[in-house]
N, C-alpha and C positions, 0 to 999 in steps of 0.2 A: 763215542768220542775217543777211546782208547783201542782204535783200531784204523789200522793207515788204510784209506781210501785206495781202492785201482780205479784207473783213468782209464787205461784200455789196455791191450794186447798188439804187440807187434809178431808178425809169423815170421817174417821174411827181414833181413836174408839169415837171423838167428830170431828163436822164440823170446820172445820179450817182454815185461809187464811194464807199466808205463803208471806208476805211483805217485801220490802228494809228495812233493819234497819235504824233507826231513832235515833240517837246520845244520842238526849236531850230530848226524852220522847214524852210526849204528852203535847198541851198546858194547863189542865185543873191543872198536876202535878206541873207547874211552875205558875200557880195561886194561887194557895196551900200555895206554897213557900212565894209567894210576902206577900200573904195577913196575913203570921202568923207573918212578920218582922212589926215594927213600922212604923205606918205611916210616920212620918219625913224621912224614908230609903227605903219605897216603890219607889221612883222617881229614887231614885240611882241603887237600882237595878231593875229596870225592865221599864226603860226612856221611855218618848212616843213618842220618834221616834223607837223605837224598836215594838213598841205595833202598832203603825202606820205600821210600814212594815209586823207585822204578818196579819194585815189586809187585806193589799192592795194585800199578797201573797193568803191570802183565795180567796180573789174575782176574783185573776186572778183562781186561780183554778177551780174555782165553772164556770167562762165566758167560761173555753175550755168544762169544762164536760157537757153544755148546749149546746156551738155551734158544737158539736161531730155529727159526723153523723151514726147512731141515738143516737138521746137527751139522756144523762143521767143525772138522777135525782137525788141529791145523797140522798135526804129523811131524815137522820140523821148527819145535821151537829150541833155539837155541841163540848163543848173546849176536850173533852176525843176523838174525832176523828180528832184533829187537831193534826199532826204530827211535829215535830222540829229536824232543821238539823242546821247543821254550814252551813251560808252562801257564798257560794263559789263567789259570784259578779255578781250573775244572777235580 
């Protein structure tokens, strides 16, 4: 569950992956966000328990795509390939 689905592969006429949509962007766009508000309003909007669970969701992702059988590696994590959804209570 803490891993965005591919739907398929386009080749033509640029290489493409074809993903679940993602609500709320990606996380590097709502850093963006946080970081253009004033500090005194950064905590309000973007709490760290919110930043805590975008965490702990990375690592469970990154622990299934390691114990996969075979290992996948994901090479480029970084906050433009961290994906955001509304949280359903998983």
């Amino acid at each position: 569950p803490k891993v965005i689905r591919l739907l398929g592969i386009c080749l033509h006429p640029v290489p493409s992956l074809v993903m679940e949509f993602m609500e709320f962007g990606d996380l590097r766009v709502l850093l963006d966000k946080v970081r253009d508000q004033p500090v005194a309003s950064q905590e309000k909007c973007f709490p760290w328990s919110v930043r805590l669970k975008i965490l702990y969701d990375v690592a469970q992702g990154m622990e299934y795509s390691h114990r996969h059988t075979p290992q996948i590696i994901h090479r480029d994590l970084k906050s433009p390939n961290v994906f955001l959804k509304v949280d359903n209570g998983e």
